[in-house]
Every structure is written in structure tokens, then in C-alpha cells.
C-alpha positions in Angstrom: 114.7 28.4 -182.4 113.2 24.6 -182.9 111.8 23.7 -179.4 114.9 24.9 -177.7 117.3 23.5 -180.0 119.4 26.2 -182.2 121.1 24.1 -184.3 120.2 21.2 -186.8 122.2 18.9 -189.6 122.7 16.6 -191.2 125.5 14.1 -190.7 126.7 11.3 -192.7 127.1 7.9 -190.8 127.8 5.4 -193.0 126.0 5.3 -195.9 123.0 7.3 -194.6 122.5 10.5 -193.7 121.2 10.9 -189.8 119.9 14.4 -189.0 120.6 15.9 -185.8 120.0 19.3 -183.8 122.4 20.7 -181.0 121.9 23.0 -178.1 123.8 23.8 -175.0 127.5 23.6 -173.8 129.3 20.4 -171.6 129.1 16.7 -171.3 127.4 15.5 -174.6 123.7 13.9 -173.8 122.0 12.0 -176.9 118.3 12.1 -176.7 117.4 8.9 -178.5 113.9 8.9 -179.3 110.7 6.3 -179.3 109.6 4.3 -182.4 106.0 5.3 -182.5 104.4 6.5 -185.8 105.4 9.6 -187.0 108.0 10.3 -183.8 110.9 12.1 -183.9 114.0 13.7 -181.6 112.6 17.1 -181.4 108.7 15.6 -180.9 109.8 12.9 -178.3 111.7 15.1 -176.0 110.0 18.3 -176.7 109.5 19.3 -173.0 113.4 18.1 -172.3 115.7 20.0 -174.5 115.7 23.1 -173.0 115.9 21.8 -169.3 118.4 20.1 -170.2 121.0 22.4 -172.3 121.4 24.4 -169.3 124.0 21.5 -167.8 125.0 19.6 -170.9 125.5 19.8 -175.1 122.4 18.3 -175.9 122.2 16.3 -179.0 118.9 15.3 -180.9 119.5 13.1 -183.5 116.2 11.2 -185.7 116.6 7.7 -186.0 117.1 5.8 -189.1 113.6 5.3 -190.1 112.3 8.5 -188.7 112.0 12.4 -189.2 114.8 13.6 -191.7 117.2 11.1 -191.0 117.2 8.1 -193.9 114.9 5.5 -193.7 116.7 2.0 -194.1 117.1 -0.2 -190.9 118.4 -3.9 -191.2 115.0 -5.3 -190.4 117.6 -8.9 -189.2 118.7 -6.9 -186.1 116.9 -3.7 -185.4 118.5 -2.7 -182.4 122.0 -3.7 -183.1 121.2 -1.7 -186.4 120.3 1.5 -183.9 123.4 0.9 -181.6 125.7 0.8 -184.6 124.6 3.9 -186.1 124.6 6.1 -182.7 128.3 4.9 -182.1 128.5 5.8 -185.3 127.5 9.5 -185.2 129.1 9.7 -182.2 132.4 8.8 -184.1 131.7 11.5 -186.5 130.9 14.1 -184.3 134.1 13.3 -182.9 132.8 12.4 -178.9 134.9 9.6 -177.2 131.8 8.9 -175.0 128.5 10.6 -174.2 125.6 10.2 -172.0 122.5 8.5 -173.5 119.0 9.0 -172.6 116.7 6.5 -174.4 113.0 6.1 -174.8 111.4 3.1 -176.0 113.0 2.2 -178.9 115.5 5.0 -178.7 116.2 2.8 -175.1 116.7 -0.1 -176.4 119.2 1.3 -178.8 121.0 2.8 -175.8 121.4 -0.6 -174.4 122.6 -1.9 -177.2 125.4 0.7 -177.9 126.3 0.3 -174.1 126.8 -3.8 -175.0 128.3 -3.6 -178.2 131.2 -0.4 -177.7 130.7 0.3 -174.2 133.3 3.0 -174.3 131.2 5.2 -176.0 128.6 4.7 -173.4 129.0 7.2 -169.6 125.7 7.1 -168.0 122.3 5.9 -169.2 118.7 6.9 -168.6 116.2 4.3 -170.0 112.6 5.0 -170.3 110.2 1.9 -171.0 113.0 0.6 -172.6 112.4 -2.2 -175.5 113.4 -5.9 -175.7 113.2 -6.3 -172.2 112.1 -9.8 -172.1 109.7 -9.8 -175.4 109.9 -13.2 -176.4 108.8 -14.4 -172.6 105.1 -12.9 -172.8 102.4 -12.3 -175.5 103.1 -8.6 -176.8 100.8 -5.9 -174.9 97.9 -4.4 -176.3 100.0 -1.3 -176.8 102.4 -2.4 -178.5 100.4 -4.6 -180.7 99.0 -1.5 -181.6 102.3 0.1 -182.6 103.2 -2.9 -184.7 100.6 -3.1 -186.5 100.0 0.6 -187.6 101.4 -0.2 -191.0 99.5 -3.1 -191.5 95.7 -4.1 -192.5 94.2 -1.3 -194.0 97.6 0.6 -193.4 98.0 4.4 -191.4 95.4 6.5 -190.4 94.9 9.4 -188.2 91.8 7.2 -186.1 94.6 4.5 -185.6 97.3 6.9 -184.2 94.6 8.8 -182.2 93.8 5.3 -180.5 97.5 4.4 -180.1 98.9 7.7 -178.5 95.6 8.4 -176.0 94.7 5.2 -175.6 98.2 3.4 -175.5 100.7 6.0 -175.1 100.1 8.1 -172.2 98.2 7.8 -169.0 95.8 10.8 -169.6 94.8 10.9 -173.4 93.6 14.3 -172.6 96.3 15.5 -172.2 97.9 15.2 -175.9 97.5 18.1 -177.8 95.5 17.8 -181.6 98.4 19.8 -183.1 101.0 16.9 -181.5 98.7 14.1 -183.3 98.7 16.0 -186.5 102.8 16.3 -186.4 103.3 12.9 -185.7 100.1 11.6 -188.5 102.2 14.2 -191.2 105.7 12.1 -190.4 103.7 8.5 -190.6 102.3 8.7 -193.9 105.6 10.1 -195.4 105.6 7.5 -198.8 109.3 6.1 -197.8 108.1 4.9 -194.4 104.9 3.4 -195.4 106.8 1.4 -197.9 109.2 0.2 -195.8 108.4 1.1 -192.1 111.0 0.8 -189.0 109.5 -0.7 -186.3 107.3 -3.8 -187.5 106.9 -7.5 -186.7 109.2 -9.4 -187.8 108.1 -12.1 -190.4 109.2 -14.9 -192.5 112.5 -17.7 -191.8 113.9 -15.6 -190.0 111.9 -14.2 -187.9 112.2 -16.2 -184.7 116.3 -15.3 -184.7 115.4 -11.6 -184.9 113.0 -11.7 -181.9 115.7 -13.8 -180.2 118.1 -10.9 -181.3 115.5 -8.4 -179.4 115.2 -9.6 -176.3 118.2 -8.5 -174.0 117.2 -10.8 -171.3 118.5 -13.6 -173.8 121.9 -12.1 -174.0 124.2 -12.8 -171.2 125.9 -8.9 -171.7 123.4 -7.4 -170.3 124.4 -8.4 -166.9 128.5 -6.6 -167.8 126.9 -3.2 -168.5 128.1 -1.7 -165.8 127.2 1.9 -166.6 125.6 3.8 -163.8 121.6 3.9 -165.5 118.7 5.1 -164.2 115.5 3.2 -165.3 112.3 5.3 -165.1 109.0 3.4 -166.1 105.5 4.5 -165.4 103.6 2.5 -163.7 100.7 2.4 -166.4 102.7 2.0 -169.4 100.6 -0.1 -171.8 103.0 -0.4 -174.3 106.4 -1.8 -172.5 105.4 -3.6 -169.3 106.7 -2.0 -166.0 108.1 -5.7 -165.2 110.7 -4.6 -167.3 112.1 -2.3 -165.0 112.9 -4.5 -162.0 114.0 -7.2 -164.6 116.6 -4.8 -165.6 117.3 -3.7 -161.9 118.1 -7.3 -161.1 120.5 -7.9 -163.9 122.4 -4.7 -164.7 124.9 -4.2 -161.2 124.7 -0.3 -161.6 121.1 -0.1 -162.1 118.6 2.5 -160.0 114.5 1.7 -160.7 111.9 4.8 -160.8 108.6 3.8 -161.3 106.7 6.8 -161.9 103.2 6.6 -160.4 99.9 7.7 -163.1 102.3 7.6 -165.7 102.5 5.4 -169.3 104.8 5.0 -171.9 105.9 8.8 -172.0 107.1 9.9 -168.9 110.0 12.5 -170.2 106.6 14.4 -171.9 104.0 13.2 -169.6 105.7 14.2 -166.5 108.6 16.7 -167.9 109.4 18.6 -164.4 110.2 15.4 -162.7 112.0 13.6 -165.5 114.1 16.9 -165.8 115.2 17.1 -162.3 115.7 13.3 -162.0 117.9 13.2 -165.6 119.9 16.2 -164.5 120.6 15.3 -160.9 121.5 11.5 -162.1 123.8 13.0 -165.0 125.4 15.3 -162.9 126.6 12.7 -160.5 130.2 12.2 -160.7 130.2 9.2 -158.4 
């Protein structure tokens, strides 16, 4: 057994192949994972799955780009890319509507599915969601990082070492060596160095496709009425905690937790918590 997951496949959505692991019985959760370099479902959320599969049918899917799931993403819209291809799976895995628990990018896609086919959507947990107001303020340090991974001299293990105790959590110490050598493997894999996921976007067309990522431009954001719960740590250096009141102010079923000594990880940084809050909040039937 995988980190507490029993079951993995692939599935066809489209005309890629997205691969996804399954554990545990009840309401469907999707576990939508971060776009760092080298990340995956089962690395994002290892200290989740197992928590959570004692409430609900916990599905882990990589995201295009990622893992073992196919690597093309329409670089024109990223996230509206993402959204499709969750409703998507969900379509082929035959759920009406599921629960979505997003990190990061994996948030932002979240968002975006809730937006675009909002009956696929029940409850949402967002943590350090992206394109919360991106195009308002120079990118963070963190996130700079991130983007830029690819570029210059292109990967290395010093960069993602810098990135993921530097940028990533609150207490570099913390990260394991083995979890920096999993996620260097997966961001040197030749497909995603020539064509990597999460990058800045460039040339004519690139103002359109930051416009595109920034939810605070887009006047749905204030109709997703899905009972979420935003969790952001307080010392995330990647997604700035602003975002979370932003969102709290604009989305009419919104709850804020900002998670004190925390950054851009809190499901791993801060597991216990996250577990009881995410299983508590999904549980809620009102």
C-alpha cells in the first residue's frame, strides 16, 4: 500500500491519460495537488490520505503536467485547462459531484471547476490557493522561485532545495532529504523539462493569460456559493496570506484559517490540524 492509498490507474479524460489512486468508502474527496517541481498527489498530501479515508472515498489524481499523468496543459489558460480536466475525470469516474480539496495550484483549479460546472463542485478546501489577485502585486520571492525553476541554467537539486526549505515551508528542517530526492527524480523527467506546467507566461499573449489567472478579475468568483474553507499559513512565501481574506470578502460561503508558523504547505506541515479541520468541515451537512 502507496502511502495509504490501495488503489492506482489510469484514466482517460480526453485525450490524455490522468492517473489516479483511490482509498476509502463515502462522499468522493479529490485531493488536487500543488504545482511545485517534481510534485505529485501521493507527495502533496502524503500525511492526508489515510486520515482521510476513514470518512470519505479519497481520490488522488496527478495533474496534467505532473507524476504519471500526461504532460500537455494549454499554456493560454492554465487553470481553466486544470478545471476542465477534473470535471472531466469526475465525468468518467462516473461522480455527479465531489468534494475538492486544493493546494496551490491544485486550489486554483478547484476554484475554477467550482466557476465553470459548479454542479460538480459540494464543498471546497483551498490551501494558498493561486490567482488570487496575481496581476495586482509583483510576484513573491517564492513564487518567483517556482517559475523560474525551468529557466536559466534550467533544474537542479540546489534550486529545489532553496525553493522547498527556503520557500515552501516555514521550518526547512523539517523536509526530509528522501522528500527532496522524490520530488528532484519527477522534475528532471525529459517531458517536463521540455515543456514544463507551471511557467511564466510569455509572448502576445501573455498579458490575456495572466488576466485569465487572476480570479479577482472575474466577476464569478463572487456566485461560488459552495461552502469553502480557506486555510493559509501565515508565513507562506509563495501565495501571500492577503489572499485569504480577499477570498473571504468575495466568496458568500467562505470561512478563513490562517494557520499561525505555517507556509505554503499546511496539509504536510501541520497534518493533525489540517486533518481534523478538513474532516470536521466535510462532514458538515449544513
Amino acid at each position: 500500500m502507496d502511502k495509504g492509498v490501495g488503489t492506482g490507474r489510469t484514466v482517460k479524460v480526453g485525450d490524455r491519460e490522468i492517473f489516479i489512486s483511490e482509498t476509502g468508502e463515502g462522499p468522493a474527496v479529490v485531493l488536487l495537488h500543488g504545482g511545485g517541481p517534481g510534485a505529485t498527489g501521493l507527495s502533496n498530501y502524503s500525511r492526508n490520505i489515510e486520515a482521510l479515508s476513514g470518512h470519505f472515498r479519497v481520490i488522488v489524481p496527478d495533474l496534467p503536467g505532473y507524476g504519471r499523468s500526461s504532460k500537455r496543459v494549454d499554456q493560454s489558460d492554465p487553470f481553466g485547462d486544470l478545471g476542465r480536466v477534473i470535471g472531466g475525470l469526475l465525468d468518467e469516474l462516473g461522480i455527479a459531484s465531489a468534494h475538492l480539496i486544493g493546494n496551490s495550484y491544485g486550489g486554483a483549479a478547484a476554484l475554477r471547476l467550482a466557476m465553470d460546472r459548479p454542479e460538480k463542485v459540494n464543498r471546497m478546501i483551498l490551501m494558498g490557493p493561486g490567482g488570487i489577485g496575481t496581476t495586482r502585486a509583483l510576484p513573491t520571492s517564492g513564487l518567483q522561485q517556482l517559475l523560474g525553476y525551468y529557466q536559466g541554467s534550467g533544474p537542479s537539486r540546489d534550486k529545489l532545495i532553496s525553493f522547498i526549505r527556503e520557500s515552501l515551508v516555514f521550518d526547512g528542517d523539517a523536509v526530509p532529504d528522501e522528500v527532496i530526492e522524490e520530488r528532484y527524480r519527477g522534475s528532471i523527467d525529459p517531458e517536463v523539462v521540455a515543456n514544463p506546467p507551471l511557467r511564466r507566461p510569455s509572448g502576445i499573449f501573455a498579458l490575456r493569460t495572466l488576466w485569465r489567472m487572476d480570479f479577482t478579475r472575474d466577476s464569478r468568483l463572487g456566485k461560488v456559493e459552495h461552502p469553502t474553507l480557506v486555510i493559509w499559513g501565515a508565513e507562506d512565501k509563495v501565495n501571500r496570506p492577503e489572499g485569504g481574506r480577499t477570498l473571504a470578502q468575495i466568496m458568500p460561503n467562505c470561512d478563513l484559517y490562517l494557520a499561525a508558523n505555517t507556509g505554503h504547505w499546511v496539509q504536510w506541515e501541520h497534518a493533525a490540524l489540517f486533518n481534523s479541520l478538513a474532516a470536521e468541515f466535510l462532514d458538515a451537512t449544513s
